[in-house]
N, C-alpha and C positions, 0 to 999 in steps of 0.2 A: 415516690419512686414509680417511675412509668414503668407498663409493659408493652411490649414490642413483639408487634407481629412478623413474622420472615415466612415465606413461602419457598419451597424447593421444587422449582417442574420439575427434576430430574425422578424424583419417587412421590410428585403430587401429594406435597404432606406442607400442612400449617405448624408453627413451633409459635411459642409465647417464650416471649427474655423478659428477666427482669432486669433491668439495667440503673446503678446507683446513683447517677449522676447524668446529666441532660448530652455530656460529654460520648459516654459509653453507647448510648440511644442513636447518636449521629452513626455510629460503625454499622458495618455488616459481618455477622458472625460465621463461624462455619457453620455446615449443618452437624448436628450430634447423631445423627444417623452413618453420615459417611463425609468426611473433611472435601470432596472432590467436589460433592455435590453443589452446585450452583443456588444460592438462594436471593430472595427479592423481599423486599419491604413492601409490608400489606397494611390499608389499613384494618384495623380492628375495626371488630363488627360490634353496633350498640348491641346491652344488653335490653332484653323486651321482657316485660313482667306483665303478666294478666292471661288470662284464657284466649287469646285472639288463638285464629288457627287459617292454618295456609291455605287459600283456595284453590281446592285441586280439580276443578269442572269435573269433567267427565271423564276423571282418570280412575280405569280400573283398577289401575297399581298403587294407588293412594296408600299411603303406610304400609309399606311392604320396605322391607329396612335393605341394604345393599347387598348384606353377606348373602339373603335368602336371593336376593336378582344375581348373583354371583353363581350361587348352584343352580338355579334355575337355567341361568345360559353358557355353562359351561353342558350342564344335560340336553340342551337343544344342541350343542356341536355334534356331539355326543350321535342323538338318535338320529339328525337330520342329518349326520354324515351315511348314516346304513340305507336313510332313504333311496329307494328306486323311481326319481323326478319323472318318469317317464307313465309309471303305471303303479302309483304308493300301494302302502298296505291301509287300508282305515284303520284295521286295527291297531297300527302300530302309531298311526296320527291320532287317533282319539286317546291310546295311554299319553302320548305325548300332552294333548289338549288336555286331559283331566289335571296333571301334575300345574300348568297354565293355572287352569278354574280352579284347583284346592286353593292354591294361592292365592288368587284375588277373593275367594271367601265368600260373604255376601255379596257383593260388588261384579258379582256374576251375572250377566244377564241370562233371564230363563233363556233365550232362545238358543245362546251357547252352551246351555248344560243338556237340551235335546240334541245338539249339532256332536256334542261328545260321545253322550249316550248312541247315540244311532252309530257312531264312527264304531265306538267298541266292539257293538252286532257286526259292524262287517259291513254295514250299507257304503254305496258307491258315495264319493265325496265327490260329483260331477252332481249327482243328482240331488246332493243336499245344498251344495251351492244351488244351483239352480231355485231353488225351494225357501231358502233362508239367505240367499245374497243380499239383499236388502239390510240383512244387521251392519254392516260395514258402513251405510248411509252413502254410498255413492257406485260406481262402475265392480268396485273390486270385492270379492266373496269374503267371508265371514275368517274365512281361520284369514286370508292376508292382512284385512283391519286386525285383526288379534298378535298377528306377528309385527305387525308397524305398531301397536302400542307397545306389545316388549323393548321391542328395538328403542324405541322410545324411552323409554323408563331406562334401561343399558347405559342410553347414552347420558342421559341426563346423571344417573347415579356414576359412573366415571366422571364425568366431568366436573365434579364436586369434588374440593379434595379433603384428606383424611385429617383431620384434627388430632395431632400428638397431644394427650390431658397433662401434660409435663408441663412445669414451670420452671426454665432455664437459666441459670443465673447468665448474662452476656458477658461479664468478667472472663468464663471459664472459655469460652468462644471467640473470643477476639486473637487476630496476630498481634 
């Protein structure tokens, strides 16, 4: 008895059917979330047995699971809505940077955990770019590389979708 994979864009969710017959497996079920929703046939992903592990380069964010990028950037709307674009607080961007650097953990580079600390004291964030722009490896200062790998990580965890651990009878889902 096959299982069948169905995909819904409408709430970005994967579902598994079990389906009895090779018959049943041809259909397209509703979704069990909500009958309106629109769903697609996916195939199923092999299953991988061993220690191999995903090559994450030079991603700060590496293991850092959705829910926690979830509150992390709903807290960036959050403080970078109070921000004053024109003339910030540091101190108000270094608590912001520290909640960033908890998270990434070790995978913090020392030069961003001075670039926080000094933000906390109150130093001018013109004169720490100036000083530590270089962390970014190219034109752009230290907190924007920090915010282009958020964003980053954002996007990549949305665009991933949510795996329902349900196994669906397709019987119960078919017109």
């Amino acid at each position: 008895m096959p299982i069948y994979e169905f995909y819904s864009p409408d709430n970005n969710k994967l579902y598994q059917f079990l389906a009895r017959s090779l018959a049943q497996g041809a259909k397209i079920p509703r979704c069990p979330d909500n009958p309106a929703f629109r769903m697609e046939r996916r195939v199923s992903r092999f299953a991988v047995i061993g220690n191999a592990k995903e090559d994450t380069g030079d991603d700060p964010f590496a293991g850092i699971d959705d829910a926690k990028m979830e509150t992390l950037l709903a807290d960036m709307e959050k403080n970078m809505g109070g921000l004053d674009e024109a003339n910030p607080d540091p101190r108000q961007l270094g608590h912001f940077m520290r909640k960033i650097t908890d998270m990434m953990g070790d995978n913090t580079p020392p030069e961003l955990r001075e670039i926080v600390k000094r933000l906390e004291a109150g130093e001018d964030p013109d004169k720490l770019e100036e000083k530590f722009g270089d962390l970014a490896g190219d034109e752009e200062g230290a907190a924007d590389a920090l915010f282009a790998q958020v964003m980053k990580k954002a996007r990549s965890s949305r665009s991933q979708p949510v795996r329902d651990p349900k196994l669906y009878e397709i019987r119960d889902y078919l017109d």
